[in-house]
N, C-alpha and C positions, 0 to 999 in steps of 0.2 A: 497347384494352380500357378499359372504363370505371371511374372511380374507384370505383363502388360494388362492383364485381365485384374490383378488386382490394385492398382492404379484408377481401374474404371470403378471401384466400389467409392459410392459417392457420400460426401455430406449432407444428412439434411440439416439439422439444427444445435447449435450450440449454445448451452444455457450455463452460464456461471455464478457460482452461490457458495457462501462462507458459512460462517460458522455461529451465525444465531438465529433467531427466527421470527426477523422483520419482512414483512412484506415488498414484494419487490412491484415496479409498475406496471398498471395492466396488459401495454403491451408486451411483454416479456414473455406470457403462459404464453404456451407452445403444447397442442393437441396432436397427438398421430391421429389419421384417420384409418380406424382399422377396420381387418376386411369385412369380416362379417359377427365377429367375436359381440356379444350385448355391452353396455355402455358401462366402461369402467368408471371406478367410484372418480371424486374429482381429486384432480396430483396437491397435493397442498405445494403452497409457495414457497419455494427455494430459498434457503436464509441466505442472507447480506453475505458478502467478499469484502475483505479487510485486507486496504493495500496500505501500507507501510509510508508512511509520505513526510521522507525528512524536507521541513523546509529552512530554507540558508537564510539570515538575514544578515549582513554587512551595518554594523550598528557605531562605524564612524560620525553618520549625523549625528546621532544621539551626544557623542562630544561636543559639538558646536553646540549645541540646547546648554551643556552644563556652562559653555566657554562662556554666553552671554548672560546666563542666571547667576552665577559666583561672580561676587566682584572681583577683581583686581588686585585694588587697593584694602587693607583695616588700617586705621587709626588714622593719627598725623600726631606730626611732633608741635601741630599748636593746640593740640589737646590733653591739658596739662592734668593726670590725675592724684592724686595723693598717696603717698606708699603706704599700704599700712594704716595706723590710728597717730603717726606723728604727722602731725600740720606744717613740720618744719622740712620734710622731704615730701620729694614730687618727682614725678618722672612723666616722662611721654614717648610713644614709638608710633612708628609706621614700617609696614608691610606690604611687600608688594608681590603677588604672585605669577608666577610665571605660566605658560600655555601647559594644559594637560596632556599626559599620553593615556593610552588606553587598553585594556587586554580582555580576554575574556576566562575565566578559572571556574571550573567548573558549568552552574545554572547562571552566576552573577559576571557583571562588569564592572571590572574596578577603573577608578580616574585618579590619575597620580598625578601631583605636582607639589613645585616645592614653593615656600614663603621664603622670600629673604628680608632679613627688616634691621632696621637702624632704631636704638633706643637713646633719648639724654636723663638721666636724672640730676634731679636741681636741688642742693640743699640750703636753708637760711639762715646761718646763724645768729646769734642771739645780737651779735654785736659784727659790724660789718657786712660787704655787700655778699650776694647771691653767690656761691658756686655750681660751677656744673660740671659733669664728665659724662661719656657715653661709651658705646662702643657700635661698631659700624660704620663704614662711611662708604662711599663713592664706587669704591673697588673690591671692596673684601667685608662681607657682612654676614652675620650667624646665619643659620638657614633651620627651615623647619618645614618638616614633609604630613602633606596633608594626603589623603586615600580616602576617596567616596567609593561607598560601593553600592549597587543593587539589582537584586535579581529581573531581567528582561522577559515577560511573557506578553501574551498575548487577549486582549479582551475577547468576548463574546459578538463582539460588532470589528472585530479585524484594526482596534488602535491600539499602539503599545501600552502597555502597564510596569509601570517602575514602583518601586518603595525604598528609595536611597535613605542612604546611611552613611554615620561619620563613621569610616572606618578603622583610620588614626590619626591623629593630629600631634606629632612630639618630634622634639628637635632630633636633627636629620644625623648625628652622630650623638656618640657618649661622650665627645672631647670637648675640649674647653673653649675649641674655635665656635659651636654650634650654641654657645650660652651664651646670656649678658648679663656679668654682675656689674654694677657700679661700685665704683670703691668708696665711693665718698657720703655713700649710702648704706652700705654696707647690706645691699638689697639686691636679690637676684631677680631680673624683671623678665627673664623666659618662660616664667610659667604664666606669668598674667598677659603677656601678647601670646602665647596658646590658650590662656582662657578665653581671652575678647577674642579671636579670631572663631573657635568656637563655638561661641552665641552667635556671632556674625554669619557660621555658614549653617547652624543650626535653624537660623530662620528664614533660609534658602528652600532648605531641603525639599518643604512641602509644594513652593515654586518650580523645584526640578520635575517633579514629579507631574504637575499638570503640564508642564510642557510637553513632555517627554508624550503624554498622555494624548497630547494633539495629533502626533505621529499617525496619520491613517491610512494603512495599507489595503484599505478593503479594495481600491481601483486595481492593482495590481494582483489580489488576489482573484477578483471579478474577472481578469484576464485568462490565469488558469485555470478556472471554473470553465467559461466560454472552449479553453484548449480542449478540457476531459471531456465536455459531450459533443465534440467533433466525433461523424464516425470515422473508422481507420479503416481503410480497404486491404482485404488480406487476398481476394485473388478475382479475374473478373466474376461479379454479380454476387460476391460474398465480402460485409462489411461485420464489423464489430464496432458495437454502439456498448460504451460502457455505463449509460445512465448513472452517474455517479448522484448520491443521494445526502451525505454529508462530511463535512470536515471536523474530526475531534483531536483534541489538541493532546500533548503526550508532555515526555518531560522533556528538558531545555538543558542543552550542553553547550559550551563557549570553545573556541580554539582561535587564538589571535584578535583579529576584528570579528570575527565572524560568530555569530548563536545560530546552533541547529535546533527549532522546533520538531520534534519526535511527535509530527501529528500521525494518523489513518483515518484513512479515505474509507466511508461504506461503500457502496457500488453493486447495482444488481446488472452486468454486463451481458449481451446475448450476442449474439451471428445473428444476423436478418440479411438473407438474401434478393437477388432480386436487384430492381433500382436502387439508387443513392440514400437513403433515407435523409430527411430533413428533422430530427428531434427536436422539440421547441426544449432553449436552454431553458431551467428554471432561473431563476434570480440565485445571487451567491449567499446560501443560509448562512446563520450564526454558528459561530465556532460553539461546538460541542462539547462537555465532559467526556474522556477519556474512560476509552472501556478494555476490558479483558476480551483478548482473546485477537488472532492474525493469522493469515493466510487466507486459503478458499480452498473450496470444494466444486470442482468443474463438472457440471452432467453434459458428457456429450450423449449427440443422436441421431447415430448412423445406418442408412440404411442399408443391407445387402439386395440389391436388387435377385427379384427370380430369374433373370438369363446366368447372371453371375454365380448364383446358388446354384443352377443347375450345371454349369461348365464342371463346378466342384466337386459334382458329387458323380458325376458322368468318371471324371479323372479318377474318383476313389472308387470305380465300380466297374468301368469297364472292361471286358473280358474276365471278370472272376464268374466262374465256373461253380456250378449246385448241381450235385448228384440226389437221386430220391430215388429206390425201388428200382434202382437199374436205369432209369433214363438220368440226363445230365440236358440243362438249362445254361446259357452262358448272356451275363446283362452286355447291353450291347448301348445302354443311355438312359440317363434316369433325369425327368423333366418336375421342378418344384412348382409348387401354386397355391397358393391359399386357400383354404378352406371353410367350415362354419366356425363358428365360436372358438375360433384363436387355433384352431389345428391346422395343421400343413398336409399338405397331398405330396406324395411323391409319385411318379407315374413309370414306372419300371418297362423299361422296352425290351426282349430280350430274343434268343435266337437257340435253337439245337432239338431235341425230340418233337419240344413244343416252341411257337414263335408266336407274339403277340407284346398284348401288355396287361401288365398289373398294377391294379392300385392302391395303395396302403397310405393309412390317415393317422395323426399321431401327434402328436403336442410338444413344438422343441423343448428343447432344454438349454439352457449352458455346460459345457463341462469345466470348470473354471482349469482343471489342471492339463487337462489339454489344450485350451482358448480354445475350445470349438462350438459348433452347436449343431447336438445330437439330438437324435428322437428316439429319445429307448422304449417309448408303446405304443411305437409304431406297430401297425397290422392290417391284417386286406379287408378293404372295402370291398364288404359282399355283396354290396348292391349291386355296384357297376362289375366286379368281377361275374358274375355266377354263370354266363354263359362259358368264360373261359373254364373256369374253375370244373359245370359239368362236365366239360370233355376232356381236361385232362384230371382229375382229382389231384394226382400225384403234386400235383403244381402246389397244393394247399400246405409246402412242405416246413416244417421246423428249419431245418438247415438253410434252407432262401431266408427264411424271416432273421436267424438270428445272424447272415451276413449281411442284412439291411442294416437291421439297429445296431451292429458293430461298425460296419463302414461308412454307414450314411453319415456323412459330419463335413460340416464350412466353416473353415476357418475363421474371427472376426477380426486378427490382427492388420490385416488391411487398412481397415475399416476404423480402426483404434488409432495408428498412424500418422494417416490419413487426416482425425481430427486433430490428432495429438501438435502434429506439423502446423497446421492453420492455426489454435493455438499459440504453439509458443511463437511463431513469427508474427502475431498482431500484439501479442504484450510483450513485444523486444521491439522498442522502436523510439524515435523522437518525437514527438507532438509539440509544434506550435512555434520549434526553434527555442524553449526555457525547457520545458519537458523532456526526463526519460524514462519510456515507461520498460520497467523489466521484470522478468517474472522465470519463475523454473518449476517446471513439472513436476515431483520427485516420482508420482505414480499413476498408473490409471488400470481401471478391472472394470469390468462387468455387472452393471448391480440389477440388471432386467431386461426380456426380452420380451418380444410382442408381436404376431402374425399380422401386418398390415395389407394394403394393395398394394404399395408401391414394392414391398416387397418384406424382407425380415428386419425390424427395427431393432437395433443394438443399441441401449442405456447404458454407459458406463459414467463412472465418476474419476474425476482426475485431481489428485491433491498436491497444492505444491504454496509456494509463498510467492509475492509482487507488490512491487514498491514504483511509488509513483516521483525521483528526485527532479524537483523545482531548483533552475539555476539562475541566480539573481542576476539583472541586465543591469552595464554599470552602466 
């Protein structure tokens, strides 16, 4: 068959379905009208498509939320407390903390910053005025490193969820620049400004957390919502509507500022040809629990048109030559058509002792190892034949029949192609300007065939994986 002719084998419909067995929207079914075959049982509904949808968040706000909930400042040095159980020493410090950085490790985000702080201790003796000594001052002061951490996901209504925690809180070396013992106290006052700072940011924590928890991305994700049930035009008068059904959230990886949500997209996606379609968007559901299982299972549904069948089978048949009892028969065109209850007619032209036609009725097949589709019980219709049949018998021959059911065969890899093409070039694309949607084939076969009007309808399934990445607008 010629490239131009098989170019012309056309699409009728594309129905795309994963791998569990949720109902997809009504309009999605998609009925052959067959020719004259009795009314097959009804197709059960195509399970859901599982596309992969890492989404990026940039979670430098989330700094500013801790910048404004952690104070600053713990203590002051006019807060004078008692060392220990002696009445006769005292000390006091203040802490000032510096601006946070931020990273992300692993599912959590850590906030790092350091405390630097000035201590006085004051001793009384029994006899005589007040002493004091400190250590820090103005330019050069202990320091001590504080680390929040917590894991960043996502609620069921699209606002962030935090659960911070004191990561660590202890002076910023093991050297004696990063301590303050007083001498005159013979008191080391660095662990008690890490305890009070501590408590101090210990009863923050749960203040971070509702902030952090105000965070509400649903408007933005409403916008990608709006993106996926655009249709995407793959050629004129064939669109793909990917009905996308919901969002389930997956696990949470960090790299610098940035957390990737590991959600997937359900999605019962079709081809509808024809005009533009207008899909009414749903509203953007609630983020979902996280389930097993990714990729899809594509049913295309191609038809081979009957001029097209026929070129093919004309090309596999023409001039082959049938000897019977001394005369010799040579097919000179073989015309395809549908017939009753899902059988094909083939209408044999042919030319030499005898000249006429015959007709033989027969039930395709697929041959999967050839991609073709044969009709191996094919045989003449002795109804419309009998008149030829009387006058020649010889014609009634073994050797004509079994070079019909060996040669009779159309290719479907056109037709396979053809949808495979329109496919992958509508899940390889941009959508919306945030959106990319990308996807790969790895396979497609033949799972049904079916004698319609329009012509021979070819079922196959295409299995491959598709991922929908979301790129955050700054």
């Amino acid at each position: 068959m010629s490239r131009r002719r098989a170019a012309a084998l056309g699409l009728v419909a594309l129905a795309i379905a994963g791998c569990n067995g949720e109902r997809p929207p009504a309009d999605t079914a998609h009925a052959a009208d067959s020719a004259t075959a009795p009314a097959a049982a009804p197709v059960p509904p195509p399970p859901v498509s599982r596309f992969d949808v890492p989404l990026d968040y940039d979670f430098t706000p989330v700094m500013g939320i801790v910048e404004r909930v952690v104070p600053r400042t713990f203590g002051s040095l006019d807060s004078v407390r008692t060392a220990g159980t002696d009445q006769r020493k005292h000390y006091a410090f203040v802490a000032t903390r510096d601006s946070f950085t931020t990273f992300a490790k692993g599912a959590e985000v850590h906030l790092r910053t350091t405390l630097s702080y000035q201590a006085r201790g004051f001793y009384k003796p029994l006899v005589g005025p007040t002493l004091s000594a400190g250590c820090g001052n103005e330019t050069v002061q202990p320091q001590i490193v504080l680390e929040l951490v917590t894991p960043l996901t996502l609620s069921p209504n699209w606002h962030l969820r935090s659960a911070a925690d004191l990561e660590r809180l202890a002076p910023a070396t093991d050297s004696a620049k990063d301590r303050c013992s007083v001498s005159i106290l013979s008191y080391d006052v660095t662990d008690r400004v890490v305890e009070a700072a501590r408590k101090a940011l210990t009863d923050h924590l749960a203040d971070i957390d509702k902030k952090i928890a105000a965070v509400d991305l649903s408007a933005r994700a409403a916008g990608w919502w709006k993106s996926l049930n655009q249709p995407i035009r793959l050629t004129d008068g064939v669109w793909l509507v990917l009905h996308p059904q919901q969002i389930r959230l997956g696990d949470v990886t960090g790299d610098r500022h940035t957390l990737t949500v590991r959600a997937g997209l359900d999605a019962f996606p079709a081809i509808v040809t024809g005009a533009e379609p207008h899909p009414a968007a749903p509203p953007l559901p609630p983020l979902a629990k996280a389930t097993p299982g990714s990729g899809f299972r594509i049913l295309l549904e191609g038809t081979v048109d009957y001029i097209t069948a026929s070129h093919a089978l004309t090309e596999a048949l023409r001039g082959k030559t049938v000897t019977q009892a001394g005369r010799s028969v040579t097919v000179q065109s073989v015309l395809a058509m549908p017939d009753t209850a899902g059988r094909l007619t083939l209408a044999v032209s042919f030319t030499g002792d005898a000249k006429g036609t015959l007709r033989l009725v027969g039930t395709p097949k697929y041959l999967r190892q050839a991609g073709m589709i044969v009709v191996p019980d094919l045989n003449y219709d002795l109804k419309t034949n009998n008149d030829l049949i009387n006058a020649y018998a010889w014609l009634r021959s073994d050797a004509l029949l079994k070079l019909l059911r060996e040669r009779a065969a159309v290719p479907v890899a056109p037709v396979l192609d053809r949808g495979k093409s329109l496919l992958v070039n509508g899940l390889n694309r941009t959508i919306g300007g945030v959106m990319t949607l990308s996807a790969k084939v790895d396979s497609v076969s033949v799972v049904g065939l079916r004698v319609t009007k329009p012509g021979l309808l070819v079922n196959a399934g295409a299995w491959g994986r598709a991922r929908v990445t979301v790129r955050q607008k700054r």
